[in-house]
N, C-alpha and C positions, 0 to 999 in steps of 0.2 A: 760413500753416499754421493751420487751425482748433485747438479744444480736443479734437476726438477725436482728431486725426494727433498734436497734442502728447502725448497718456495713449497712445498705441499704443506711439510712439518711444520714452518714457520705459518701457515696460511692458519694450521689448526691449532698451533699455540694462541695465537691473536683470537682466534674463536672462542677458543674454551677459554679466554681471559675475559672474552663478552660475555661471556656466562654469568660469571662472579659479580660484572660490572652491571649488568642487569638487573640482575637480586638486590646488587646496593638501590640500582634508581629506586626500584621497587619498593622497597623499604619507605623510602623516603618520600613517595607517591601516595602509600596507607596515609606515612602520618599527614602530608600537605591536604588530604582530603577529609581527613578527622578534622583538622585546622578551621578548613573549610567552611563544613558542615557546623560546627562551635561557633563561626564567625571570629577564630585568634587569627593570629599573623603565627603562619608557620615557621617563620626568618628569627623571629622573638622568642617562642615557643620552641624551636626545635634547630636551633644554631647549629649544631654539629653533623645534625643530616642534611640540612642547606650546603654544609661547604662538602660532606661527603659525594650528596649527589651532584652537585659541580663539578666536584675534582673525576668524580666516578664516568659523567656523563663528555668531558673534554676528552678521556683518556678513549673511552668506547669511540668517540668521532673518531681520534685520530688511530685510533686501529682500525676503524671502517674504512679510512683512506688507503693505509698504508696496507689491509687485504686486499682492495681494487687493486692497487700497483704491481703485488705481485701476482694475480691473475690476469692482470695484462701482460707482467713480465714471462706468464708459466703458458699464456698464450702463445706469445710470439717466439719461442722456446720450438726449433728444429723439434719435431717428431723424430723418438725414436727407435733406431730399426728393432726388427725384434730378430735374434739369434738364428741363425738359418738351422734348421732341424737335422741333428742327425741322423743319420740313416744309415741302421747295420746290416752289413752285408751278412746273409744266412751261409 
């Protein structure tokens, strides 16, 4: 595996980890707006999706970061060549 199939892979690991990390926010967006809507305190109410969706939501920033860096690095990444075609002689 070259360096570009490495930053591709790596780009769509980070991605599909935003997946999961997104469903968590989500999760925890239903219940902050049920909270809401009730007038509770969702922090009080719902302790353990406060700190999921925190921990959920630092993690998705810093994979958003660190996919910029390496589409900047799969950017500036030489093109390359493609295989010169063989050609049979009849």
């Amino acid at each position: 595996m070259n360096n570009r199939e490495s930053i591709v892979r790596r780009i769509d690991e980070l991605e599909s980890e935003n997946l999961g990390l997104l469903a968590t926010m989500k999760k925890s967006d239903a219940h902050a707006e049920k909270c809401s809507k009730l007038g509770l305190s969702f922090a009080e109410t719902y302790p353990e999706d406060l700190a999921e969706y925190r921990a959920a939501n630092a993690k998705y920033n810093e994979n958003e970061v660190e996919i910029e860096n390496l589409k900047q690095e799969l950017a500036d990444l030489p093109e390359e060549e493609s295989p010169e075609p063989v050609i049979e002689e009849e």
